[in-house]
N, CA, C and O of each residue as an XYZ file, in Angstrom:
708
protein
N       0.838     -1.178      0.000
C       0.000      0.000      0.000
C       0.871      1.224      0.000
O       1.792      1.307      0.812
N       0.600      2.286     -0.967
C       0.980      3.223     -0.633
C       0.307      4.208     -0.380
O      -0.841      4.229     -0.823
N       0.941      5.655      0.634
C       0.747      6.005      1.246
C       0.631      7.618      0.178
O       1.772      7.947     -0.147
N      -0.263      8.434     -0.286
C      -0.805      8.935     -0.884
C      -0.605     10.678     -0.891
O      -0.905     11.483     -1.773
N       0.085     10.919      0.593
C       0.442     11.878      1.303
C       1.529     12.201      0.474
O       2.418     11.374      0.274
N       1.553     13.696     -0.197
C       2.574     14.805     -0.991
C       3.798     14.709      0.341
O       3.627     14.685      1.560
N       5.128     14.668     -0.530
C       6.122     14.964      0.945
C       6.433     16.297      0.268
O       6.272     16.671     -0.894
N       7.004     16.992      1.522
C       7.810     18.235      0.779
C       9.104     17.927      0.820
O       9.613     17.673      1.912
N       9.747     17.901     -0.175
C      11.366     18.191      0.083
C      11.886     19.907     -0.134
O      11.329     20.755     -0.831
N      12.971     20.042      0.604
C      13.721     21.165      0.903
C      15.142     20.670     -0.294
O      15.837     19.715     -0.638
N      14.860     22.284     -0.571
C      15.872     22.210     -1.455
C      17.019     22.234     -0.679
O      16.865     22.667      0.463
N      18.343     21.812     -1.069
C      19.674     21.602     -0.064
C      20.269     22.489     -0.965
O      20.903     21.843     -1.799
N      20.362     24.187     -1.228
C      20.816     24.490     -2.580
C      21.725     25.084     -1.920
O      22.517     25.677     -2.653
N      22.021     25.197     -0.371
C      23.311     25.819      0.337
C      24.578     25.175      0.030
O      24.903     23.998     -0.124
N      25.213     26.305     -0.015
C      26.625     25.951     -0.119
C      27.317     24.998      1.351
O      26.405     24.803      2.155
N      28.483     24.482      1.767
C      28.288     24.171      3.185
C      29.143     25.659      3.433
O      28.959     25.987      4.605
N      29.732     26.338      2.949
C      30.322     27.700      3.734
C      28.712     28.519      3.905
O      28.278     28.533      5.057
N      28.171     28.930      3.232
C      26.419     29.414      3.948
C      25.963     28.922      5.427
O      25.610     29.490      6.461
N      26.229     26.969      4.816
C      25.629     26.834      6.165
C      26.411     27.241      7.273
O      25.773     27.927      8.072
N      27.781     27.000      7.618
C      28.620     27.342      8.237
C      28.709     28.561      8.629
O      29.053     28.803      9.786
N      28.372     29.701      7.608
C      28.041     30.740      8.691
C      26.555     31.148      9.246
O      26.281     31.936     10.151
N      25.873     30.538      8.604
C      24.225     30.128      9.482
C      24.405     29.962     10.932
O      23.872     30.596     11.844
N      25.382     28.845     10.989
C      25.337     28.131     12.195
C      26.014     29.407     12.967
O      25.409     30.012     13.852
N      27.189     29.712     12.584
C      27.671     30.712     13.335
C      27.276     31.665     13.780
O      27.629     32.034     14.900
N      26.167     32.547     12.802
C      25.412     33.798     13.035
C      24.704     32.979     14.395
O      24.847     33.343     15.563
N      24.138     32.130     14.069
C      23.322     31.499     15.269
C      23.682     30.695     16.419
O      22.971     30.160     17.270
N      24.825     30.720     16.276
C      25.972     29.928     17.825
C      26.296     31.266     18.362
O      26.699     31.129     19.517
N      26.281     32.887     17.881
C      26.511     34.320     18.596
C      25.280     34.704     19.015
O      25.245     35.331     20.074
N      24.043     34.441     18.330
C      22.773     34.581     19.133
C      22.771     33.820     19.763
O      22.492     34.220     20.893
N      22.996     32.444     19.704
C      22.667     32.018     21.241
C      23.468     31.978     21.839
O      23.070     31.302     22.787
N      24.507     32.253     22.032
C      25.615     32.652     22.846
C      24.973     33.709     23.590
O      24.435     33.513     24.680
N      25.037     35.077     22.879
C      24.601     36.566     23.077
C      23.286     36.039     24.455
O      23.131     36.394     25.624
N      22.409     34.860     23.374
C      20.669     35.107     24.503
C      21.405     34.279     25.868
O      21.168     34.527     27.050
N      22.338     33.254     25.347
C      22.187     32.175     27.062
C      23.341     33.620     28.214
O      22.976     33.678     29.388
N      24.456     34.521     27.849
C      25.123     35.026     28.274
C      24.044     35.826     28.527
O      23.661     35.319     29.582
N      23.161     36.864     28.263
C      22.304     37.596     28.624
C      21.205     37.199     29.886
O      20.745     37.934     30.760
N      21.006     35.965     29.667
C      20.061     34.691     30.418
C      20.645     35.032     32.104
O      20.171     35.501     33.139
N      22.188     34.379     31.544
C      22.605     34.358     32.932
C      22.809     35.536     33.764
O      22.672     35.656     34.981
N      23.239     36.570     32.689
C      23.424     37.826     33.509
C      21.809     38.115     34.646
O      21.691     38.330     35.853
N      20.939     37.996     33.669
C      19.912     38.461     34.585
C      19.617     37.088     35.575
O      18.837     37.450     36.456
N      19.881     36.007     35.695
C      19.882     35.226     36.477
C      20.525     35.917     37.823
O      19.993     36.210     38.894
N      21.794     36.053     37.384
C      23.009     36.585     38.580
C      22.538     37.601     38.990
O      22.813     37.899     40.152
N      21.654     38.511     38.196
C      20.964     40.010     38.904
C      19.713     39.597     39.837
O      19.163     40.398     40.592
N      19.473     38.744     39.744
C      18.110     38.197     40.419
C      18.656     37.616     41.812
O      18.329     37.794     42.985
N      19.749     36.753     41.089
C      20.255     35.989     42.765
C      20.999     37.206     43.550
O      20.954     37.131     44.778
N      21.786     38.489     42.891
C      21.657     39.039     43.732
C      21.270     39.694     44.287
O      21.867     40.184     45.246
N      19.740     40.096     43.837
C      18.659     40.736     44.490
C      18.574     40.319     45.619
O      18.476     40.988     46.648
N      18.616     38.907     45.478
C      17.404     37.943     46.533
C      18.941     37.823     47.663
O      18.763     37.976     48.872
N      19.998     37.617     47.262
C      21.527     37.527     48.133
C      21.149     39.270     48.867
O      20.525     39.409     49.919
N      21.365     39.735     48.533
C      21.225     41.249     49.037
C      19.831     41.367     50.018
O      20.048     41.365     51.230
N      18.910     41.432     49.724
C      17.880     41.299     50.764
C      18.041     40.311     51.782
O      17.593     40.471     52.917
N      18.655     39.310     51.420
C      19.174     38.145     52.606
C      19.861     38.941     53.783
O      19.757     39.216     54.978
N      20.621     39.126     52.673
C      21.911     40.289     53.946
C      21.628     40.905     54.753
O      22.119     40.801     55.877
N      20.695     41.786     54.405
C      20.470     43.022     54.924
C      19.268     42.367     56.504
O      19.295     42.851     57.636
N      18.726     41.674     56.222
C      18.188     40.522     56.713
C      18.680     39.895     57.906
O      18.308     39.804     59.076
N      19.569     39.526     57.267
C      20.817     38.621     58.125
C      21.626     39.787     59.100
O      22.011     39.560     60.247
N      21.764     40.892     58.476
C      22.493     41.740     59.329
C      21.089     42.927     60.389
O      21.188     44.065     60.847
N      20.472     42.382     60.389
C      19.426     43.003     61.066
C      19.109     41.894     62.446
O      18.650     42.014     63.582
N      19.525     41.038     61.791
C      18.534     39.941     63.098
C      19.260     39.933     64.372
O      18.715     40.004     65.473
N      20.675     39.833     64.134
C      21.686     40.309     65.781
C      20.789     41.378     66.600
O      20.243     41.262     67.697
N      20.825     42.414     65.728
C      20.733     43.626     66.232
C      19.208     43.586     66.865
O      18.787     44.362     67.723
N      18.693     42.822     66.429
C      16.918     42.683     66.489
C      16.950     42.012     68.001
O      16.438     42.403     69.050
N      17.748     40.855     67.703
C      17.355     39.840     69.141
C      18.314     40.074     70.126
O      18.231     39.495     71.209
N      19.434     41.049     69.814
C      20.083     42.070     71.013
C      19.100     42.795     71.787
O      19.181     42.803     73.015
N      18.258     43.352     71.226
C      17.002     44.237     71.799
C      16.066     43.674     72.272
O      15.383     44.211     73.144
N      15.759     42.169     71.695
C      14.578     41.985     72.580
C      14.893     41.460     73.049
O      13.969     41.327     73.851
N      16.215     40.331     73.618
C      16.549     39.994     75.088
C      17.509     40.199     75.377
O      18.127     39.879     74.361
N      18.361     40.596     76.206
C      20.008     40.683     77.037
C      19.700     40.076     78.053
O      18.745     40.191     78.821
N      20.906     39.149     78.015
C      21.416     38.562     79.025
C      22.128     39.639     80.543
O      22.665     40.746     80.588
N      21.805     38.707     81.494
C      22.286     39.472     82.891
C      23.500     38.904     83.176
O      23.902     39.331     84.258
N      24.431     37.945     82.554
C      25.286     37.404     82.492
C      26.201     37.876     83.520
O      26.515     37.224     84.516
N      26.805     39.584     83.091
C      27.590     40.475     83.640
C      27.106     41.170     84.392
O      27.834     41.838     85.126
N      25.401     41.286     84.498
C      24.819     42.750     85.353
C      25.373     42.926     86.565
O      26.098     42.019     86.973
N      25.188     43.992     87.323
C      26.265     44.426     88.600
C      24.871     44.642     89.401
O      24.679     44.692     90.616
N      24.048     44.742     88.422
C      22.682     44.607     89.379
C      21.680     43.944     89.710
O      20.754     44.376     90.396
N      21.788     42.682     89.188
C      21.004     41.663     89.029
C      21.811     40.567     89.260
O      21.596     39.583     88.553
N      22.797     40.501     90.184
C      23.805     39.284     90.142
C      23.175     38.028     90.056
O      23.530     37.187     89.230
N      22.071     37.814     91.030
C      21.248     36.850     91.784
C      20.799     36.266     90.444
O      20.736     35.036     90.422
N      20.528     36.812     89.505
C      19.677     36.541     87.710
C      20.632     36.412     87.000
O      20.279     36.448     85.822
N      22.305     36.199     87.194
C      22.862     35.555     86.414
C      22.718     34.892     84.853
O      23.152     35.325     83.786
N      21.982     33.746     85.134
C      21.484     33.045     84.355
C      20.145     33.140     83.104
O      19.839     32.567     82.058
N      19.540     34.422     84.120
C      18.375     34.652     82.855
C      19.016     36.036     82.075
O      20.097     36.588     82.281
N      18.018     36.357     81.174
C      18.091     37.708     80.297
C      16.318     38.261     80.738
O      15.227     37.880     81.161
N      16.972     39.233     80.328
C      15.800     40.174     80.165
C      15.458     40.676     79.125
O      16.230     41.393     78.488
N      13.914     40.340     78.625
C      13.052     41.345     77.129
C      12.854     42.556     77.168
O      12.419     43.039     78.213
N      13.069     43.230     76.251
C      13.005     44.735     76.194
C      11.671     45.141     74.629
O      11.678     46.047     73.795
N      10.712     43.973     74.856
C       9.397     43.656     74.063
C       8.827     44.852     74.854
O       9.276     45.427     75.845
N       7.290     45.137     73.864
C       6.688     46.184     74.468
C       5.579     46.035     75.289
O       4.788     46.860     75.746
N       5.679     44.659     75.407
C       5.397     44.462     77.099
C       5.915     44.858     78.006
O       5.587     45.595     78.936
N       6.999     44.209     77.654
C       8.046     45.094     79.478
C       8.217     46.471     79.374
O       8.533     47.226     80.294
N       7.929     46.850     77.883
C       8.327     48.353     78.340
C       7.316     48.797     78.800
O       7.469     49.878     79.368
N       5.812     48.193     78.780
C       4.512     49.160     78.942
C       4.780     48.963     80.833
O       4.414     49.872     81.578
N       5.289     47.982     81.265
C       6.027     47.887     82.386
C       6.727     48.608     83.880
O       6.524     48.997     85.030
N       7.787     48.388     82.671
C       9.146     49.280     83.031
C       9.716     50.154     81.723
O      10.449     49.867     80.777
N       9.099     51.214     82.091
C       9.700     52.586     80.955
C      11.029     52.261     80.199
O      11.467     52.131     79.057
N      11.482     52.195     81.755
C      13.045     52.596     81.540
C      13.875     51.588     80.235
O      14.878     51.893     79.590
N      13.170     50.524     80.166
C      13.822     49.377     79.411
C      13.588     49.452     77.468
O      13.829     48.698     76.525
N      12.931     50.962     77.674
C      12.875     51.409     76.089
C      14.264     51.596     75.897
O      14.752     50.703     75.205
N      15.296     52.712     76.390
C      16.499     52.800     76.514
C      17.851     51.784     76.402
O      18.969     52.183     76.076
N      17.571     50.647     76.680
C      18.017     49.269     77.467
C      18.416     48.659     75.777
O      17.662     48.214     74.911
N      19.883     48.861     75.776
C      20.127     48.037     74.282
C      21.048     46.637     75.109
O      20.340     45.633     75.024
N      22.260     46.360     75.782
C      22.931     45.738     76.541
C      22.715     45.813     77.885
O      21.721     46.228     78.481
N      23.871     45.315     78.360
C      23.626     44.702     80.021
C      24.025     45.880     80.565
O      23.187     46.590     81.122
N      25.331     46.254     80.488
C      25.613     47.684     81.003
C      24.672     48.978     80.564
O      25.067     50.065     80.985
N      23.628     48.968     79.867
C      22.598     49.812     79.882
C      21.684     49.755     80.677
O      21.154     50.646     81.339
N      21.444     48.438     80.601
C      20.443     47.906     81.637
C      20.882     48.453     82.592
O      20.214     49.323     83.152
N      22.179     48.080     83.061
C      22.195     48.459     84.491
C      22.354     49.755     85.535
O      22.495     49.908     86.748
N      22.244     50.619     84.320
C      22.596     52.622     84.265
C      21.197     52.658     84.706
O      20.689     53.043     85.759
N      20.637     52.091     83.486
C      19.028     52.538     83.420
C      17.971     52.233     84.541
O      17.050     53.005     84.811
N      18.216     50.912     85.230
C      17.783     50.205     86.502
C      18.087     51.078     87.359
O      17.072     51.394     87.980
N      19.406     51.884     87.863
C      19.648     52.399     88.430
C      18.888     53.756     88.811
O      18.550     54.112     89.940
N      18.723     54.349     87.738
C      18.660     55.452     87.527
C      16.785     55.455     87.817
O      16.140     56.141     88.610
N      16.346     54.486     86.904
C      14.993     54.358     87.565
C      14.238     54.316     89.058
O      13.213     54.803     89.534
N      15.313     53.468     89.520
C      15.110     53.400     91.228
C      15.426     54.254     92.202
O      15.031     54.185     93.366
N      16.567     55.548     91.461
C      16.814     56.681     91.994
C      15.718     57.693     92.188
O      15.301     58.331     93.155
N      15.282     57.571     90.413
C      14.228     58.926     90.097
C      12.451     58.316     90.545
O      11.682     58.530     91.482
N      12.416     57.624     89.499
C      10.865     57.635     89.258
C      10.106     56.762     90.090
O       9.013     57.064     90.569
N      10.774     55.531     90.281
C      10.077     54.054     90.582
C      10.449     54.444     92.632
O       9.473     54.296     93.368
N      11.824     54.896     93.310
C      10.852     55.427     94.656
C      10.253     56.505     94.474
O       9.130     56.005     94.545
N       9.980     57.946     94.234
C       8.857     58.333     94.071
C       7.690     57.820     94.003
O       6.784     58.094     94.790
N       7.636     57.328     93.415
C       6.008     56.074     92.957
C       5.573     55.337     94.207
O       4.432     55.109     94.608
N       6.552     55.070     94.645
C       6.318     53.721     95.998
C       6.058     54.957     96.959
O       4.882     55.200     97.230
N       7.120     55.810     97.535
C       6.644     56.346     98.560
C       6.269     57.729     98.397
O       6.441     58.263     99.492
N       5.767     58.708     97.418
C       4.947     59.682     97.644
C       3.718     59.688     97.350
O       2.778     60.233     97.929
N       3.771     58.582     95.722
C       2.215     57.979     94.936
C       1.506     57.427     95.187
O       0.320     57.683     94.981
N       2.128     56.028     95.965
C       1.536     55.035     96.285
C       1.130     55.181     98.482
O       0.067     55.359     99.078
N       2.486     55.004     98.966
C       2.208     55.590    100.190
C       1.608     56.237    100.700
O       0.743     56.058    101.557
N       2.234     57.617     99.941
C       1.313     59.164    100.139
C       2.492     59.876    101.559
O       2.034     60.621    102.425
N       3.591     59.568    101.534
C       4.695     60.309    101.771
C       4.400     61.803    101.691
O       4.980     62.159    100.665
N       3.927     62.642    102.121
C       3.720     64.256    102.010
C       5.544     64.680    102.160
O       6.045     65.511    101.402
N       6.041     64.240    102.821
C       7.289     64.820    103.064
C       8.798     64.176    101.900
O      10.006     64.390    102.007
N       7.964     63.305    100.798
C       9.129     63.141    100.211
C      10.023     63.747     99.311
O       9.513     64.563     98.544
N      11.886     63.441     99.166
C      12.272     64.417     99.234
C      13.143     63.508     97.972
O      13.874     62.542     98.193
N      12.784     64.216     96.376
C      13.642     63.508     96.109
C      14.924     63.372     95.271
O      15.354     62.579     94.434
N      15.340     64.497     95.870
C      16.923     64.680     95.822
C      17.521     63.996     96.314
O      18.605     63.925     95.735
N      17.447     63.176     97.389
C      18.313     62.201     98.185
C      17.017     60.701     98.120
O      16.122     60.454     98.928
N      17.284     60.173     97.227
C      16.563     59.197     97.096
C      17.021     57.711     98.090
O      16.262     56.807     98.437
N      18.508     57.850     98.377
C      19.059     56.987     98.975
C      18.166     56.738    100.373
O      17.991     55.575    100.734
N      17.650     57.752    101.090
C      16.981     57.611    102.390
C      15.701     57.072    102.132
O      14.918     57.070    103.082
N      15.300     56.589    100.993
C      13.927     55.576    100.804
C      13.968     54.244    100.241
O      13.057     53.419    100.313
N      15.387     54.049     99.522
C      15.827     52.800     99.219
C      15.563     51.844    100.220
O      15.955     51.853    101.386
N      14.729     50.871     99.535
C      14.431     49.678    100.703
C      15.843     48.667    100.356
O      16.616     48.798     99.407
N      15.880     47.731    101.354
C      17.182     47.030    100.749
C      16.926     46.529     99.750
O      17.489     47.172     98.864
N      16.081     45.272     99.129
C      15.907     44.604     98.152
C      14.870     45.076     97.133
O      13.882     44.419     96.804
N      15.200     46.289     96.665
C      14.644     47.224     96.000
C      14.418     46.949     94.517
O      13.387     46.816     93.858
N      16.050     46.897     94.122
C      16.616     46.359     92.977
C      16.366     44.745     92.897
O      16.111     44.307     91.775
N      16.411     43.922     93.867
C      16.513     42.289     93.974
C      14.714     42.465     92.970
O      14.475     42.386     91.765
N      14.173     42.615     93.678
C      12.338     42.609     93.356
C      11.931     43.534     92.258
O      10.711     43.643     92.137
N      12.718     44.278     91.366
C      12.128     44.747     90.665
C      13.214     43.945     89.271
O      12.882     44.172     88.108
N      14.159     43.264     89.486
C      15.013     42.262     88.461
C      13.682     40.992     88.979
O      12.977     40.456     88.123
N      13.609     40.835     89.731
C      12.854     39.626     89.654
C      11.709     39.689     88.589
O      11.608     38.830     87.712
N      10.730     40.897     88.723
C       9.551     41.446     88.268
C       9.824     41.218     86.523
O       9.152     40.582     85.710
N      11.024     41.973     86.353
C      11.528     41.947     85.098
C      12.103     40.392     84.592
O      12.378     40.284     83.397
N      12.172     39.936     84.931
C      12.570     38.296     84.320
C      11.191     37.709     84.238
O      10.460     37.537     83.263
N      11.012     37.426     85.615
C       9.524     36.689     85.683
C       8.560     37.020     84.588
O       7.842     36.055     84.327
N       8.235     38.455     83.615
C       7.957     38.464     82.662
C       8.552     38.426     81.381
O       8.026     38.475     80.268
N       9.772     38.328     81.731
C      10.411     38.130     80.400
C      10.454     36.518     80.226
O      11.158     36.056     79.327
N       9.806     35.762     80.966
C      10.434     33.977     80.695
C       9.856     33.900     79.367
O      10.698     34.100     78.492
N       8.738     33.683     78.961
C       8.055     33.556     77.585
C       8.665     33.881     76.219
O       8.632     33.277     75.147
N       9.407     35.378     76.720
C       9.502     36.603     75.284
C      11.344     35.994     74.978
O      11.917     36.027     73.889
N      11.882     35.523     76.198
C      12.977     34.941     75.528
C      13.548     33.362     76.265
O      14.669     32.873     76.410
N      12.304     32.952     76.579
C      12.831     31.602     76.201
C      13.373     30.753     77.433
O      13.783     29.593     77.457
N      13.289     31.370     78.097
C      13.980     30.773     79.162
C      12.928     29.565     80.162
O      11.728     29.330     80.301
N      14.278     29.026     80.712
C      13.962     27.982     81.557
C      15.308     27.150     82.705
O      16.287     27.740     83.163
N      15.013     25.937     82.894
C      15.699     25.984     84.394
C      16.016     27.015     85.502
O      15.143     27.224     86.345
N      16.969     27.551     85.557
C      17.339     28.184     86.925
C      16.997     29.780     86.970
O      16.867     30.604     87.875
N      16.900     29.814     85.265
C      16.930     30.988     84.860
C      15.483     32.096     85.213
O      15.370     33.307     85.404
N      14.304     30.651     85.160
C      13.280     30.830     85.809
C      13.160     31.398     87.029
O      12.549     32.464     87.092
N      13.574     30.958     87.938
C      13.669     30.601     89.450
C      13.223     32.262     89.856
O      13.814     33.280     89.494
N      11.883     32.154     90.799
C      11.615     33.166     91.444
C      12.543     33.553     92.292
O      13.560     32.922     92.579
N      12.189     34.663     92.734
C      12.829     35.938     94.110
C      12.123     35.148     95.034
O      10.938     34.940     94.773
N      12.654     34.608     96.177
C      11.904     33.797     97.281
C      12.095     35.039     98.546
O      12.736     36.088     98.475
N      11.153     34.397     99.889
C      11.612     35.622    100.720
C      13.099     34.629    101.488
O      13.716     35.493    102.111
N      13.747     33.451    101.645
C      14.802     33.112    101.859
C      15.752     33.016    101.351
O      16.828     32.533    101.706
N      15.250     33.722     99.993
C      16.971     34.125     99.367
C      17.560     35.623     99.487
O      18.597     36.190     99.144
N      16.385     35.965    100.140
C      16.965     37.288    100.519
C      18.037     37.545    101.705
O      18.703     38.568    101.858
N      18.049     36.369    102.518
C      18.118     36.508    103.516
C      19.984     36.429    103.829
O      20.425     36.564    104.970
């Protein structure tokens, strides 16, 4: 049986130097398109490399702020082991811990809070102290002033960074002792 279907043939009327530079014109285009290809490949990866970075160089700085360790504090010895969040929980809190980038900030800022604002609060706001005076804040300092207000500050920070074992561990009234 045959098969009834017209074929087309192509004329072969090229020279092989024609074809030869056919091929060539068309081994520089696609050269030209795959080299072009990649360039914008490499512009893409380093879009996406570059936003990584910037990314990557943000996140230290990010989770520096929302927890420090008491590792070193001079005021929180007893809390060693935990850190403290500086989330805007604790700050709706404790003010002072907007300020609070490291440990030695922390521990200016703690200070400085318990000097100025936080006894005021206890004994003219809360008490009702008529006679308080507070230029000399030292004469209202209770002893474990600072112990109970690091406690206050961990005890809500366990969640925001993570903590656990010892790091937990409440302010008891026999460890004061």
């Amino acid at each position: 049986m045959s098969n009834n279907v017209p074929t087309r043939r192509t004329s072969r009327s090229n020279t092989g130097t024609e074809c030869a530079l056919r091929k060539k014109s068309m081994g520089k285009e696609a050269t030209t398109r795959h080299i072009q290809t990649r360039k914008k490949r490499a512009a893409g990866r380093f879009k996406v490399l570059y936003a990584l970075a910037l990314t990557a160089a943000t996140l230290p700085t990010t989770l520096a702020q929302s927890c420090i360790p008491l590792t070193d504090s001079s005021e929180c010895r007893a809390f060693n082991s935990a850190s403290i969040s500086t989330n805007s929980a604790l700050t709706g809190l404790f003010p002072f811990l907007v300020n609070v980038t490291d440990t030695s900030s922390f521990d200016t800022q703690l200070q400085q809070y318990i000097a100025n604002g936080f006894i005021q609060q206890r004994f003219s706001d809360l008490i009702g102290c008529s006679s308080f005076d507070s230029s000399n804040s030292s004469n209202y300092y209770a002893r474990y002033t600072a112990s109970v207000l690091c406690n206050a500050i961990v005890q809500n920070s366990i969640s925001a960074c993570g903590l656990t074992g010892d790091a937990t561990r409440p302010l008891c009234a026999n460890t004061c002792v």
